[in-house]
N, C-alpha and C positions, 0 to 999 in steps of 0.2 A: 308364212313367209317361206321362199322356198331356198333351195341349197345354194351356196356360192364355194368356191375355188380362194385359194390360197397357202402362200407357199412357206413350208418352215423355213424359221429365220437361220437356223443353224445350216440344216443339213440339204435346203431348197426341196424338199419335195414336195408335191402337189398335193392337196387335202383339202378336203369335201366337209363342209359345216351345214347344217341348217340356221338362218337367222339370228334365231333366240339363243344361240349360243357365245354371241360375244363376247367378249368382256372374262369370259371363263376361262381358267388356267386347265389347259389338257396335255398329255403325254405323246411326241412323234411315234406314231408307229415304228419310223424308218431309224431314229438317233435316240429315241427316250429323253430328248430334251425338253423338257417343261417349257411351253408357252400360253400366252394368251390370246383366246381366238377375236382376229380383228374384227370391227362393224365392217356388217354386208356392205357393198358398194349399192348407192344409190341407183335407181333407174332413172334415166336421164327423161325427163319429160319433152315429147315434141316442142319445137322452137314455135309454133302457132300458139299451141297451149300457153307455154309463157309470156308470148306478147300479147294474148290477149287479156291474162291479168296484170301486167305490166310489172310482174314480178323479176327483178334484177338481184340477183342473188354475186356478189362478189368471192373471190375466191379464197379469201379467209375465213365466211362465212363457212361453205363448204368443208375446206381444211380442217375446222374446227368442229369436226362432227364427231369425234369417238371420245370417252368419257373414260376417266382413272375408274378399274375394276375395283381399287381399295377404297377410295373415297371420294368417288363420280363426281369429279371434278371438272368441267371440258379441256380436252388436249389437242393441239393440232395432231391429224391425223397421221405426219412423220412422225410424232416423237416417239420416243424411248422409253424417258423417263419420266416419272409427272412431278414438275416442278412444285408444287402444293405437299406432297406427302411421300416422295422418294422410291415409287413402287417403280421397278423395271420389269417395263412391257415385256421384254425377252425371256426374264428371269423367273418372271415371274412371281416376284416377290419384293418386299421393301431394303430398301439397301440402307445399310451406315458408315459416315464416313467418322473414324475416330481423328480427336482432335490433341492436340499436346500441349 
């Protein structure tokens, strides 16, 4: 798989992944803020290709393509936070909310 682009959530700056690194908590060069590197973007297959297996792919389907790094759950691809086991994408780590 070869390299994709994306931008730290903190500090915006442009960073270089290969594939198989998703899901992985890495360090900004640019702010040292701990993230996890998002799933590569899809290659969008020519529109012949897919009419000819009559393949309709909705866009939830798509949306729902990156998986919780703590306990690979599917997530829509905006979210944050994974609703199943509390880990924040940005943070990198599981969060707790105390209760009274």
């Amino acid at each position: 798989m070869s390299d994709f682009e994306f931008s730290c959530p903190n500090c915006n700056q442009v960073l270089e992944a290969p594939g198989e690194m998703a899901g992985e908590v890495v360090e900004c060069p640019g702010c040292q803020q701990q993230m996890t590197v998002p799933q590569a973007p899809e290659a969008d297959a020519p529109a012949s290709e897919s009419q000819e297996t009559g393949a309709e792919e909705s866009a939830e389907t798509v949306a729902a393509a990156i998986k919780c790094p703590n306990c690979e759950k599917e997530m829509p691809c905006e979210a944050v936070l994974c609703v199943h086991c509390g880990y924040h994408l940005r943070l990198g780590r599981k969060i707790t909310t105390e209760f009274k």
